[in-house]
C-alpha positions as CSV (number, residue, x, y, z in Angstrom):
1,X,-32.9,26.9,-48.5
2,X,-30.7,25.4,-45.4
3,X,-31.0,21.3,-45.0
4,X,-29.8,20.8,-41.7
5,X,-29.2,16.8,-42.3
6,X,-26.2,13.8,-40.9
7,X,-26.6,12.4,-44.3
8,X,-24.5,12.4,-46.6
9,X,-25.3,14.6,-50.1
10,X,-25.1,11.6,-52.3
11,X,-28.0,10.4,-50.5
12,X,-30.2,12.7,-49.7
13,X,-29.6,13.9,-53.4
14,X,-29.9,10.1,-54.8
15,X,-32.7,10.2,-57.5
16,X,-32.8,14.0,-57.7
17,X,-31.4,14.1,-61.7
18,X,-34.1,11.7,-62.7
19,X,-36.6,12.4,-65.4
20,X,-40.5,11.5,-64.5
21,X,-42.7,11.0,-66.7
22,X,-45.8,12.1,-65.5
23,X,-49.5,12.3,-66.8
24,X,-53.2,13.4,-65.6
25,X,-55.6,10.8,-65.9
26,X,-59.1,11.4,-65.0
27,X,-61.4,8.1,-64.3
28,X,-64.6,9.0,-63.4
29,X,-65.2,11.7,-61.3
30,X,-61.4,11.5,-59.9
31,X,-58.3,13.2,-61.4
32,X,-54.9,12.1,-60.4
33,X,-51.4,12.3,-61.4
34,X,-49.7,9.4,-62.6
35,X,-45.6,8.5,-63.1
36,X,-45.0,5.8,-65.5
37,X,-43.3,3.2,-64.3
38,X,-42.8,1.0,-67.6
39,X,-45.1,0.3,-70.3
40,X,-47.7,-1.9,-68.8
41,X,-47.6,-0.4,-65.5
42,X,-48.1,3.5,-63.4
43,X,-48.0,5.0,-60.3
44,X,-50.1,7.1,-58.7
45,X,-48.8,10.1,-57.4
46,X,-51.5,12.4,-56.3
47,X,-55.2,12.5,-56.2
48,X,-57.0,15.8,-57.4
49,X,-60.2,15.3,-56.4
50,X,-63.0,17.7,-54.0
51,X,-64.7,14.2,-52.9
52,X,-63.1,13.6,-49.3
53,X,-64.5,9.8,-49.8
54,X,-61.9,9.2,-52.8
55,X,-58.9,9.8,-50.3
56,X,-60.3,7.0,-48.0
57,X,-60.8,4.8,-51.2
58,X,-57.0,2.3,-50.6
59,X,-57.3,1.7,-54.8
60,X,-56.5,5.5,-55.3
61,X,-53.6,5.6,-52.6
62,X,-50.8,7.3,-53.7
63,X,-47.6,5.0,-54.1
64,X,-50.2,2.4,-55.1
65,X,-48.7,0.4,-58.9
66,X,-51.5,0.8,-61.1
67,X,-51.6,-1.3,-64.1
68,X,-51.9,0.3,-67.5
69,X,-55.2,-1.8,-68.7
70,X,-57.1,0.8,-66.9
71,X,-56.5,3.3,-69.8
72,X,-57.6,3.1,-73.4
73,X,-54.7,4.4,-75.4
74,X,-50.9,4.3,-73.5
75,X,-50.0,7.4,-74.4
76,X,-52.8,9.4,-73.6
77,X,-54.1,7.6,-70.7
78,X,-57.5,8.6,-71.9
């Protein structure tokens, strides 16, 4: 793969060695992918979900800081 970029490598790089945590979480009928953030609080990163209303819902945006007294157990996440 070619990246034809002016940036620099640091920074279109910056962030790449991270590790995610990631989890599934399903509430209700919707499934989404989660990235912890720290222990009281997530992110969602995707929406699974074959209800086109859920996408229009602005609570299950992805990018949106969801707060970890949503799930039961914090390692699970349900």
């Amino acid at each position: 793969m070619l990246l034809y970029t002016p940036l620099p490598m640091e920074v279109v790089l910056e962030g790449l060695e991270k590790a995610r945590d990631y989890h599934e979480v399903q509430i209700g009928d919707v499934t989404m992918i989660l990235e912890r953030i720290s222990d009281s609080e997530s992110k969602i990163v995707k929406l699974i979900s074959t209800n086109p209303n859920d996408f229009l819902n602005p609570t299950l945006q992805p990018g949106k800081i969801v707060s970890a007294t949503l799930f039961l157990d914090k390692n699970s996440y349900l």
